[in-house]
N, C-alpha and C positions, 0 to 999 in steps of 0.2 A: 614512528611519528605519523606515515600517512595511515595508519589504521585512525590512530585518535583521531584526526584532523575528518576523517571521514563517518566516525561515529559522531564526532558532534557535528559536523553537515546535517547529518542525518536527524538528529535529535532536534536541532534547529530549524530543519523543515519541518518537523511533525508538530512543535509547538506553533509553527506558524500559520500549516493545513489545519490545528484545528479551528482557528480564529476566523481563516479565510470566509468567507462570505458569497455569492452568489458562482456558489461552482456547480455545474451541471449535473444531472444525474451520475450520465457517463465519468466526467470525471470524479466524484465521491468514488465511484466504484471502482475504476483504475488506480485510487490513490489509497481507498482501504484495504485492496492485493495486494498490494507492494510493500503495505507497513504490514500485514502479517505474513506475508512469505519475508520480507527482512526480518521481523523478530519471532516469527514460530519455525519458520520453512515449510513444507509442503504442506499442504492442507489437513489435518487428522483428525477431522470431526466429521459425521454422516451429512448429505444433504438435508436442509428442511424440506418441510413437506410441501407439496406443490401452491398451498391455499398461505403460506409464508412468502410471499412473494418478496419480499424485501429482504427476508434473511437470506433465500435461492438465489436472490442477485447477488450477494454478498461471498456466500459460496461459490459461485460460479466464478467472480472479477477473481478470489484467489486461487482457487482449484487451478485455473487455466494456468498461472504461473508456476502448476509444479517442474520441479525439475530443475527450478533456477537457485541459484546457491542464494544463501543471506547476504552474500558481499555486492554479489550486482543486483536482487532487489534494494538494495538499500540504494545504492549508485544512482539507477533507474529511477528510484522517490524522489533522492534530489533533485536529479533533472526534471523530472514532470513538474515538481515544486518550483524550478526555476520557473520552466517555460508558461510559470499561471505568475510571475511578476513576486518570487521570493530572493 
C-alpha cells in the first residue's frame, strides 16, 4: 500500500511540476534529475555536445544522481515538489 501511495505522490508531483510557473533555472534542473533518475535510473545516454548547452545542463542535473535507486529519487521529487508549495 505505501509503494502505491508513493507512486501516485509521485505522479501527482510531476502533473503539478509540469504546470508550475516561475521555477528557476536551478530548480527545472534539479527537478528534471530526479523525474529521470525516478523513471529511467542512472543516466544511459552520451553527454551533448558542449555548444547544447541546455541539453549538458540537463545531463549533468541527472548524471549527478547516478547511483540513487528509483524509490528515493522519486521520494526526493516529492519533497523538492513540496518544498516549491505542492
Amino acid at each position: 500500500a505505501a509503494a502505491n501511495e508513493e507512486a501516485a505522490a509521485f505522479d501527482a508531483a510531476a502533473v503539478w511540476l509540469r504546470k508550475r510557473k516561475g521555477l528557476s533555472t536551478d530548480q527545472q534542473l534539479k527537478t528534471y534529475g530526479l523525474f529521470k533518475q525516478a523513471t529511467i535510473g542512472d543516466c544511459d545516454v552520451p553527454r551533448p555536445g558542449l555548444l547544447e548547452f541546455t541539453g549538458a545542463a540537463k545531463w549533468d542535473a541527472w548524471n549527478a544522481l547516478k547511483g540513487t535507486t528509483t524509490d528515493d529519487a522519486k521520494r526526493s521529487y516529492v519533497e523538492l515538489a513540496a518544498s516549491f508549495g505542492f
